[in-house]
N, C-alpha and C positions, 0 to 999 in steps of 0.2 A: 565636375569641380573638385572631389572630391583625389581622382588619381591627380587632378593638380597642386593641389593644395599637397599631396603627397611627396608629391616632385622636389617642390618647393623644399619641404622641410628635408628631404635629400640633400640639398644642394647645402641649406644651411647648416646641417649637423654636418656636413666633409669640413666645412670653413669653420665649424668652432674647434673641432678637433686640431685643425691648421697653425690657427690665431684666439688667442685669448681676447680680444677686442672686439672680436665681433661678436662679444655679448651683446652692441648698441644695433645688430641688424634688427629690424621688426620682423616678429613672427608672422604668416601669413592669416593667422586669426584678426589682425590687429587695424588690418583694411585688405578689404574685399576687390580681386582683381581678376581676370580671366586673359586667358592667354590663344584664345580662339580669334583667327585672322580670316577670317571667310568674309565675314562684312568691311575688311578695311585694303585689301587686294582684289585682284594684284595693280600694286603699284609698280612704277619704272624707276629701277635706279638711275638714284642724280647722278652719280658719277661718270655715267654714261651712257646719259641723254641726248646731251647735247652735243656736238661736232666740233662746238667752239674750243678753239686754241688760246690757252694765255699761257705770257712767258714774261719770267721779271728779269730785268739785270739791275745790280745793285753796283754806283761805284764808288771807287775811292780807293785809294794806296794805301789807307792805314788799315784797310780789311785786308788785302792781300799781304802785309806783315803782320797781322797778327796784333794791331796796335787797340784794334776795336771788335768787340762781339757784332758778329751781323744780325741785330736784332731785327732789322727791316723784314727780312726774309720771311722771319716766324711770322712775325704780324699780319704781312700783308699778305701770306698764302691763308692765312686763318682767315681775314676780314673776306677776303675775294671767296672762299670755300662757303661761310657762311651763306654769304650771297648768291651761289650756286654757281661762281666761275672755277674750277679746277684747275690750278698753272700746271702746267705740263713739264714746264724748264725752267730751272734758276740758274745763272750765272754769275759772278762777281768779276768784275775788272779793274786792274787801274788809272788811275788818271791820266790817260792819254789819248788824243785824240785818234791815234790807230787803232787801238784794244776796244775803245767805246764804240767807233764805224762799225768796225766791225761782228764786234757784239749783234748789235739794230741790227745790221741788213744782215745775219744771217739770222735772226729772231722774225725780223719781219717776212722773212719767206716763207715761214710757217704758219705764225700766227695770227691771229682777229685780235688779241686785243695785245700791247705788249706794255709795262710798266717800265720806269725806268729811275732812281732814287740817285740825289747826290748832285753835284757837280752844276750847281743853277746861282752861287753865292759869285761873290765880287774878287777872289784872289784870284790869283793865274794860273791854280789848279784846278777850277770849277768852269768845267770842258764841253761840258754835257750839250748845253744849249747850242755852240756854235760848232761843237760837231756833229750833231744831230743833222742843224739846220743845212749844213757845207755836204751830207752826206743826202739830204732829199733836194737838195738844190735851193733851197727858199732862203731867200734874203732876209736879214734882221732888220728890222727897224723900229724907232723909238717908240714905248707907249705912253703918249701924257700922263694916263691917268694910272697907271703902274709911275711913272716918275714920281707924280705929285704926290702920291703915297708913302712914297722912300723919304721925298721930301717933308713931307707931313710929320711923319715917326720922328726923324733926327731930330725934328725940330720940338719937339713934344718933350725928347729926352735931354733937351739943351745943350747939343753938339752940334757941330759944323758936318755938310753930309759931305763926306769921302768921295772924290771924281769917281774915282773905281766904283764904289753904288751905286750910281746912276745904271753901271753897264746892265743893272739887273732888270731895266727897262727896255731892252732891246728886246723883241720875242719876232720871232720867223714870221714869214709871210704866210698868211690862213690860220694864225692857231689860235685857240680861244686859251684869254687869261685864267688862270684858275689863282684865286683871292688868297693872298695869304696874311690870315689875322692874327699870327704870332712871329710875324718876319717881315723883312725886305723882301726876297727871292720870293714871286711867282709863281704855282705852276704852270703848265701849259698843258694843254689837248691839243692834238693833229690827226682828221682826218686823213686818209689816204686813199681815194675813189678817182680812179683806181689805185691800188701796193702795183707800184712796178718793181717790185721785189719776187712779188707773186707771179708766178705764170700763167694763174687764171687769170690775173690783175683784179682777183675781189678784195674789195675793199677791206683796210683795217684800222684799228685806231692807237694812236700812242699817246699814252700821259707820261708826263715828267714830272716826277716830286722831288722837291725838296729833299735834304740828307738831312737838317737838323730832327730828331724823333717829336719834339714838342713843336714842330712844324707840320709835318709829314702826319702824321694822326690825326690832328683835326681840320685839315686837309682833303683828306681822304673821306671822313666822316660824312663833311656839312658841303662838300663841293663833289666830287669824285665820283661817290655811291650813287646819288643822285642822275648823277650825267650818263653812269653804264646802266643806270637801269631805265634810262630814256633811248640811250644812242644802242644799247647792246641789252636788249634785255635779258634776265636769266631762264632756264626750263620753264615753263606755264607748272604752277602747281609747287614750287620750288617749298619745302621745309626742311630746317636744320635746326634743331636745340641742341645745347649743350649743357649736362647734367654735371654739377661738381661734387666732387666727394673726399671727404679725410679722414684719416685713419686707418684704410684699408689699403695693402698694395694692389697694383695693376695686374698680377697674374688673379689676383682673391677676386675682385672685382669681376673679370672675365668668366672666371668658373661661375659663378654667384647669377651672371644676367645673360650669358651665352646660349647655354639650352633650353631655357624659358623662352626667349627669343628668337629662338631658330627657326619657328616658322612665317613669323613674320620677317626675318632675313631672307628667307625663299621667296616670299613675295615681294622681296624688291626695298626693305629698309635696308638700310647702308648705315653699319655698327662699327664705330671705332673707338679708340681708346690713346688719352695723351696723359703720360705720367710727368709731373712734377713734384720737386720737391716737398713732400707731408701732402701730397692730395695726387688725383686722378679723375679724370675728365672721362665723361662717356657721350660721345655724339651718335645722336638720331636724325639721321634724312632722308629723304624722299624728294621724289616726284611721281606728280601727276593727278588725279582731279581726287584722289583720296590720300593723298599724301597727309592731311593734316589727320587725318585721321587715323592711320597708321603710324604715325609719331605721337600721337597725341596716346596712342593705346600700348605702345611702346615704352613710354613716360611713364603710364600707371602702374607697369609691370615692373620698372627698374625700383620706383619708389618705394614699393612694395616689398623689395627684395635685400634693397638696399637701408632704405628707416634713414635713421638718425645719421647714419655716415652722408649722407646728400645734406648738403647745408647752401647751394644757391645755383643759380642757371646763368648761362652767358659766359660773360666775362666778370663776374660777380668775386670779390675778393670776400676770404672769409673775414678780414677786419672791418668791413664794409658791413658786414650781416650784423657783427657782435655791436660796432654803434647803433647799429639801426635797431637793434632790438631793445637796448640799453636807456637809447634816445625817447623813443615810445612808452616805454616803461617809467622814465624818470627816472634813472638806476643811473649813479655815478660808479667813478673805478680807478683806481689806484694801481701804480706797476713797480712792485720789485724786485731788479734785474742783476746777474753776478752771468753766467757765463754766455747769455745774449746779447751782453752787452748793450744794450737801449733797442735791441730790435724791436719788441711787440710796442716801444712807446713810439718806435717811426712807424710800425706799419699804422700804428692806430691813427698819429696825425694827419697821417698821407688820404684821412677819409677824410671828407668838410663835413663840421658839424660835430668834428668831434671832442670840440673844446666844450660842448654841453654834457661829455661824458668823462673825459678825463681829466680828474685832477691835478694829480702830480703823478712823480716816477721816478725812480733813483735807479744807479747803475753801481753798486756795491760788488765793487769786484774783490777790494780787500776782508781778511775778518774783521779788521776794526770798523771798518763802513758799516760793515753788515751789525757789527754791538752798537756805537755812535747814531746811526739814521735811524734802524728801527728796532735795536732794542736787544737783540738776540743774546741770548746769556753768554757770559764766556763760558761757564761750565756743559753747556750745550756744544757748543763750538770743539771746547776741549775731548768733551767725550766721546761725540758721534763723526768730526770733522764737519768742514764748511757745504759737503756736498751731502746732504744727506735727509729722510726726511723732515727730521724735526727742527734742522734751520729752516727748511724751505717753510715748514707750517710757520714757525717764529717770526720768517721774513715778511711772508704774507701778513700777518695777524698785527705787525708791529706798522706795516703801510696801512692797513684798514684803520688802526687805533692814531697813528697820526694825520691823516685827515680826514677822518668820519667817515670815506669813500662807504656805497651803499655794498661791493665787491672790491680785491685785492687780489690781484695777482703775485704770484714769486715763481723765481726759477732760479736753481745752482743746480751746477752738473762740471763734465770735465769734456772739455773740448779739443783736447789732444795736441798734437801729438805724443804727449808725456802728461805723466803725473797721474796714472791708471794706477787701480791696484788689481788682484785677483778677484778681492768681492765686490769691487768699484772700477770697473775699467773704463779704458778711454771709450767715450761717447755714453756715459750714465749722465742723465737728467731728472731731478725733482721738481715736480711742477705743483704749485700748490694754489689753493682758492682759496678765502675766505670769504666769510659773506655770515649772510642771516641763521642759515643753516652751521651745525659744526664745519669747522675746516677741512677741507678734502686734499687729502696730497697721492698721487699717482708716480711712480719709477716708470721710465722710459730706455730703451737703450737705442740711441743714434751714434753707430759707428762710423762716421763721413768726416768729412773734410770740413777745416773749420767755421768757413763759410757755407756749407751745407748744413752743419748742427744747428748752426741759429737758427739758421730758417725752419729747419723743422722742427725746433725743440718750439720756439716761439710760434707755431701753427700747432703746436698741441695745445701749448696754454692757452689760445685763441679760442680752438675748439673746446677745451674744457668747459672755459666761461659759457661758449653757444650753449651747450647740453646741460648744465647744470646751473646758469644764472635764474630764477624765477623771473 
């Protein structure tokens, strides 16, 4: 324990010397972990366990211009990964009934299971269904009770239903309807016993999703998951977590749980890593009959290594943690914003529940906003400028003092591309806290793009409140 415990503090003195931030990793005094894998191998890696093929095509003509980010893609290779399905191929097409044929039957030669998003609505570009159906031969024909649903909605929303909706009642002969509780469109399943695509003719299965995203996700969720893990089940012994973390970059992160880890990556856990904007993901999976246990002992090692930068698991958002902690506590909070522009008060709304946490929120992009709403001196403003700490603490301290909030957040910084100086350049951020305790204010430097600064400037101040609210 003790050359461990050595190790350890190796790895974390390279990363302080690196990053001044990672003063918040915990020392390995601080919980007790062991890095010995003899009782939890060997495990088989998920990755390739299993023989199973999946393959997605995404369609639509405004992806192949360039008109929409193909958010489908990320999602549903993460949701199917979680689950232990690996796609193998992603493709994008457009709206045509050639490009979509073609697609399928050369996905379905390969593949057991294949997805397929888009193209299931009522215009004259939504192809998917009748070329799918025209492509394995199966007839469409009407479903009452997919109609009377279309029917149902319109009339719910006191509108006349569109002929053309109706057409979203047509599904191919054999397919099972898949419920859609936030649309008209349908999805569908299609077994293929035999894929006469396939030369062995083993069987495979295709789902069709919906394109809208607030269709397509709970969709997939509450209908989907369910059906592949009846019709196709995943590896026996299947575990995948995902650990999220802020404040630390993705190579820091790597150095920090890589070597600790390596010998349980010998026995078969499968380490990866997805950076996003102000945060970094680290997934843990396995299979096989100790799989949970090898992630499970994988988990204590990161925790351990990592501390206070891990702030939630899954798909867990960190404005998600900060109400919930907030919420529990009976701690309100107040937001004062100038170059985030109202970020951290959307990401905070976008949680339910978080009207029991946030009061109000102002978006002071001017200096007089910033003297007017909460207070800030002009002899402040004048002397230090509007970016700098002692507005940020004023801005905070003047949002806590106007609505009693129990915490107050602020943030001014310069979000580029102009308006830098030598000792203030583009991408400085002041992020400050008030609260019970004195006021805390932290400098940041985010040189990105100006939709990138928000977001990370406003995941710092997120993070600030986690670590330092009581």
């Amino acid at each position: 324990m003790g050359e461990v415990c050595q190790a350890v503090k190796s790895v974390l003195e390279i990363l302080r010397e690196k990053e001044s931030f990672l003063r918040t990793v915990r020392r390995p005094g601080d919980r007790e972990f062991t890095l010995a894998t003899q009782s939890c191998g060997p495990v088989v890696p998920w990755s390739s366990l299993s023989a199973m093929n999946v393959e997605l095509i995404n369609t639509g003509t405004e992806l192949m211009l360039g008109r929409v980010l193909n958010t489908h893609q990320q999602w549903l290779c993460r949701r199917l990964a979680d689950m232990g399905y690996v796609v193998a191929r992603q493709v994008a097409v457009a709206d045509s009934a050639r490009e979509i044929e073609q697609a399928a039957r050369e996905a379905l030669a390969r593949a057991d299971l294949v997805v397929t998003t888009g193209g299931l609505g009522p215009t004259a570009a939504d192809l998917t269904r009748e070329s799918l159906a025209r492509l394995l031969g199966r007839s469409l024909r009407e479903d009452p009770a997919v109609r009377a649903g279309i029917e149902a909605l319109f009339q719910r929303r006191g509108r006349p239903v569109p002929q053309r909706a109706r057409l979203q009642a047509m599904v191919p002969e054999g397919a099972l309807v898949l419920p859609n509780a936030h649309g008209t469109a349908p999805g569908l399943a299609l077994e293929l016993a035999p894929n006469p695509f396939r030369r062995t003719g083993h069987p495979s299965w295709l789902i069709l999703l919906p394109g809208p995203g607030r269709e397509l996700r709970p969709m997939f969720n509450e209908v989907v998951a369910p059906l592949l893990a009846r019709v196709l089940p995943p590896p026996a012994g299947f575990v995948c977590r995902t650990l999220r973390t802020t404040g630390i970059g993705e190579s820091l992160v790597e150095e920090a749980v890589a070597g600790p880890l390596r010998d349980l990556v010998k026995a078969g856990l499968d380490l990866g890593y997805c950076a996003r904007p102000g945060a970094v993901d680290v997934r843990l999976a396995a299979a096989g009959a100790r799989a949970q246990e090898c992630v499970d002992q994988a988990e204590r090692i990161v925790t351990a290594l990592l501390g206070d930068s891990l702030y939630g698991t899954g798909e867990e958002e960190l404005e998600a943690v900060v109400v919930r902690r907030l919420a529990s506590r009976g701690k309100t909070l107040a937001v004062a914003e100038s170059c985030t522009g109202g970020c951290i008060a959307h990401r905070l709304t976008n949680v339910p529940g978080a009207s029991a946490v946030l009061l109000a929120g102002w978006v002071t992009y001017s200096n007089e906003a910033k003297r007017h709403f909460l207070g800030v001196l002009p002899e402040t403003l004048a002397g230090h400028g509007a970016v700098s700490e002692p507005v940020a603490r004023q801005m905070a301290e003047g949002a806590r003092r106007q609505t009693g909030a129990d915490y107050a957040l602020a943030v001014t910084g310069i979000a580029g591309p102009a308006g830098g100086t030598a000792d203030k350049p583009v991408g400085t951020a002041f992020v400050a806290l008030a609260g019970p305790s004195p006021t805390l204010v932290e400098r940041y430097f985010n040189p990105y793009d100006r939709e990138t600064f928000k977001q990370v400037t406003s995941q710092q101040a997120l993070d600030l409140l986690r670590r330092k609210a009581e």
